[in-house]
N, C-alpha and C positions, 0 to 999 in steps of 0.2 A: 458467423459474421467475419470474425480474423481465425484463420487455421493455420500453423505453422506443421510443415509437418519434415521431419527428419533434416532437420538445416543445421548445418556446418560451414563455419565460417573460417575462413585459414589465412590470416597474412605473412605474407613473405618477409624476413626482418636480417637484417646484416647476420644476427645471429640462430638463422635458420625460419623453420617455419613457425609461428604463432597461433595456434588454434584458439580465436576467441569463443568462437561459440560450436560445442560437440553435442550435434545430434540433437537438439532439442525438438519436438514436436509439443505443441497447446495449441488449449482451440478457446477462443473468448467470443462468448455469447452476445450478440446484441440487443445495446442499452446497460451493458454491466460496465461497472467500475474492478478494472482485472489491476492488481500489483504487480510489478516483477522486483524483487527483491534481492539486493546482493551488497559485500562490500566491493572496494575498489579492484577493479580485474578479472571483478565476475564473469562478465561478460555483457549486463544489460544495459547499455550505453549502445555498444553494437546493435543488441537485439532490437532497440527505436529506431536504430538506421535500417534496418533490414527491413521493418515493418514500411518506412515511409520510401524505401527505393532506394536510398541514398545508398547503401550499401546493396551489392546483389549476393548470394548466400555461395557458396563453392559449392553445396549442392543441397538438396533438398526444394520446398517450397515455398512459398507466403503468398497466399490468397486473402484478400480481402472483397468483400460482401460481392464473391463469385471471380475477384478480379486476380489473374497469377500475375501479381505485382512483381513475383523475379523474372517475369518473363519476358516484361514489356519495356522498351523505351522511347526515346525520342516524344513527339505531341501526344503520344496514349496514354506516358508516364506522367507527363505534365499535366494530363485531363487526371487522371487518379488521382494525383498527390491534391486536387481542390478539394480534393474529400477527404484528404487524413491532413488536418492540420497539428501544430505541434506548440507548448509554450516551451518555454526554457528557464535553466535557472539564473540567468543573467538578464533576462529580460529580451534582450535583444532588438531594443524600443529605437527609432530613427531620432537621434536627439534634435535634430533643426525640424523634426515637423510636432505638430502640437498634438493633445492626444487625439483629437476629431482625426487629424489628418494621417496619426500613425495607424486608425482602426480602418480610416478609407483607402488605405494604402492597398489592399490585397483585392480589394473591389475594382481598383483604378488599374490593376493589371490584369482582371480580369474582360476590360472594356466594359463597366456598368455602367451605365446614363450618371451624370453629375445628381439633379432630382434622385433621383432611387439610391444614389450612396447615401447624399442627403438623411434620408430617412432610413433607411439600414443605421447609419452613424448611430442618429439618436434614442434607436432601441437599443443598442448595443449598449451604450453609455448607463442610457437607465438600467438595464439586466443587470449589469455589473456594479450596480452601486458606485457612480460616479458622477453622478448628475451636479450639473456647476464647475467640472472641470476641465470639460471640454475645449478649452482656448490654452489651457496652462501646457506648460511644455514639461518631456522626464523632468527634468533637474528641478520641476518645481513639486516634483510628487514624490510622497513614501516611499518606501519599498513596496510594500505591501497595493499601494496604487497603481505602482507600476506592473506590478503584475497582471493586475486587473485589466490594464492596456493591454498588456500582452495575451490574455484569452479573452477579452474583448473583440480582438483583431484574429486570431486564433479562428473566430466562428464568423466573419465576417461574411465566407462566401459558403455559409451554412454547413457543415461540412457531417460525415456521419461518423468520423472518427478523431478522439482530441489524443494526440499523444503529451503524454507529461514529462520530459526529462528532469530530473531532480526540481521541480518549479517551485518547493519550498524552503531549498537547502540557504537560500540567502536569508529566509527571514527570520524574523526572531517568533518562541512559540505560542505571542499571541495571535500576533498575524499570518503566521501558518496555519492555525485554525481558523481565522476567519476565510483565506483561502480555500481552504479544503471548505467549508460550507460552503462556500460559493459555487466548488465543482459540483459539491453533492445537490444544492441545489438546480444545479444547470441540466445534470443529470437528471434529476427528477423531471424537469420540465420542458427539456429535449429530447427527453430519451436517447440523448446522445451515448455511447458507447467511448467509454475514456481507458486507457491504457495507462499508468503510473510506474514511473523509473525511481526507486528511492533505495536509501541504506537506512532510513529509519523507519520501525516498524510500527512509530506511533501515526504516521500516514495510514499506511497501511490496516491498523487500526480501528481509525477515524470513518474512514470512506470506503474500504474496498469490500465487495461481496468475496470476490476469491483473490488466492495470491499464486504467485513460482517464487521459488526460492532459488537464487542462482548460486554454486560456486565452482569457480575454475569451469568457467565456460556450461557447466552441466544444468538442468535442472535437478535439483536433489531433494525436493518435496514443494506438493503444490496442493490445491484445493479450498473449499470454502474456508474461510478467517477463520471463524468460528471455531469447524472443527481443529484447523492446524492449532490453532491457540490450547486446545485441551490438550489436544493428542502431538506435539510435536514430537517429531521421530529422526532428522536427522540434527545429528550434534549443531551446526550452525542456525538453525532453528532454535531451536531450544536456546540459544545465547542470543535470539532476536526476541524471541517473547520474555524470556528471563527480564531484558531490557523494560518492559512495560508494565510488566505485571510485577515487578517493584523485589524478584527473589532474585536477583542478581548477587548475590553474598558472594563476598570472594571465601577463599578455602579453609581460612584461619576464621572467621565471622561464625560459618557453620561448626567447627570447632569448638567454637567460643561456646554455642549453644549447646552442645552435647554436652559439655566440660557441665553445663549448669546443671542437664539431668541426667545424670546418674543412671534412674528406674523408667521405669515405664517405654513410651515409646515418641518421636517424634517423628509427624507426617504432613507431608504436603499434602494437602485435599483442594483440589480443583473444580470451582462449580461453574455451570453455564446456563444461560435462558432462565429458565421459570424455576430453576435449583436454586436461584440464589436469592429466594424471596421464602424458602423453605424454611423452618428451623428447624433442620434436622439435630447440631450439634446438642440445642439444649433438649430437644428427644431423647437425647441418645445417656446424658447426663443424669438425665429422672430417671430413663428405665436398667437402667446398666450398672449407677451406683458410679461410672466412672471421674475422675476428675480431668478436665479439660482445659490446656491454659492456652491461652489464643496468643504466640508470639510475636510475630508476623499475619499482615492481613490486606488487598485489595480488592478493588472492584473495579475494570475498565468496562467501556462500552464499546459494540462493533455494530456495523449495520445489521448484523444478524442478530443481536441480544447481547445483553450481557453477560460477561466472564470474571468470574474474580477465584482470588487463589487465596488461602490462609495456610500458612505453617502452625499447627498445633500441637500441645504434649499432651498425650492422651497416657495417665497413670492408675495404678489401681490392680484389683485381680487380675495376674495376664489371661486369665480365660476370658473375664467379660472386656478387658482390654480386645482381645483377638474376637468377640463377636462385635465391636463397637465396629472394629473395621470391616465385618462383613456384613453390616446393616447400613453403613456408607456404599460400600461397593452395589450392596441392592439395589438400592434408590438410582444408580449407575452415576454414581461421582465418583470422580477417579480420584486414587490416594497413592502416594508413595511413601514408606517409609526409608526415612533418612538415616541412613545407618552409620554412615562414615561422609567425611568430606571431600 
């Protein structure tokens, strides 16, 4: 559906050249919900421009569903971009027109009959959960409304691709979830194909089947939620899922905890999918003879299943200690022992 392949992005700046985006190549399947992940500088701010035209790449590719979108411009580009629409995290809503008329807005430049906007309007309205306020203007609605306007209008001239630039970073996090269900549901029921720009990875999280991890312009790990969430591999990774899965400890914290035990041993165990409905721990507790004290403990949800992490002190013989942890590794749940902070 979307393949970016070897794209490099280089702005020219008073003080030399800027490579925002080096070499990236992804390919996002259509009907997924794909993350691109980074803090500020990463580069994926660019990378939605590059996807939607607005930016062309110094060199490499971006095809969209068969289309070289860096190739083309003038009415060809225009004819493309009806098919990648985008929300934003400001909304970007026409405050003098009303919501009816901010969702008809992309219809009315595309020459659609008045009747057929008509009725586009009011499905739209209703999909998005807005029904009744259709006549109110922005400054009469939420945040969280206004958003809803803005991929309301987003899909207006049906489009096969939504780009998200930070679309929940305004709201607060209840209404970033009801947001993100509303993607997830839109996806389910368009099989639309979304694109998400964030720096937080409880997005990311909530909705996405796979992620890229951006920094300094690179991709520096990508792949299903799921698995990055076990297996995260590069260091800024691992300080994004740390974020969510609640082991975030700063260095003195984990300190703190070793100072408590002395003997035995303390480990992160990481479970995923149908592991974390196991009881493996108090298994392990019966047959072992071990003691087990549960310090730290989560459970998140992804669209792949769920993932949750426990910090535990596992005390006692170190020989049935050290098979406690090779009867976790069996079952393939991943452990680390925490040795130093």
């Amino acid at each position: 559906m979307i393949e970016l392949s070897n794209i490099t992005k280089v702005y020219s700046t008073k003080n030399g050249e800027l490579k925002a985006v080096d070499g990236v190549s992804l390919e996002i399947q259509k009907g997924e919900i794909y993350g691109i992940i980074g803090y500020s500088g990463a580069g994926k701010s660019t990378m939605i421009r590059l996807l939607n035209g607005l930016e062309k790449p110094t060199s490499g590719t971006v095809v969209v569903n068969g289309q070289n979108i860096s190739a083309i411009s003038g009415s060809k580009l225009r004819a493309a971009r009806q098919k990648i629409s985008m929300i934003f995290q400001h909304f970007n809503l026409l405050w003098s027109r009303t919501v009816e008329e901010n969702i008809e807005f992309p219809l009315e430049i595309a020459g659609v009959p008045k009747a057929e906007r008509s009725k586009r309007v009011g499905e739209l309205i209703e999909l998005v959960g807005l029904a009744g306020r259709g006549k109110a203007y922005p400054s009469q609605l939420s945040g969280g409304q206004k958003q809803r306007v803005g991929i309301a209008r987003a899909l207006a001239n049906n489009p096969e691709v939504l780009l998200c630039d930070e679309a929940t970073s305004a709201l607060d996090p209840e209404t970033t979830d009801s947001i993100l269900e509303l993607l997830l549901d839109i996806n389910k029921r368009l099989g639309l194909t979304i694109v998400l720009i964030t720096h937080e990875m409880h997005v990311i999280r909530k909705v996405c089947h796979r992620v890229a991890v951006m920094e300094a312009g690179k991709v520096v790990e990508s792949g299903d939620v799921l698995h990055v969430f076990q297996n995260p591999q590069a260091q800024i990774t691992k300080k994004f899922v740390s974020q969510v899965s609640g082991t975030s400890d700063t260095k003195e914290s984990i300190e703190q905890i070793l100072a408590n035990y002395p003997s035995g041993k303390l480990v992160k165990v990481t479970f995923i999918g149908q592991q974390t409905e196991q009881p493996i721990i108090s298994q392990i507790i019966q047959q072992y003879g071990v003691d087990v004290n549960i310090v730290h403990g989560t459970i998140s949800h992804t669209t792949s299943g769920p993932y949750g992490t426990l910090i535990v002190h596992i005390d006692g013989d170190e020989s049935k200690v050290d098979i406690a942890l090779q009867i976790l590794k069996r079952h393939e749940i991943q452990t680390e022992v925490i040795e130093h902070a």
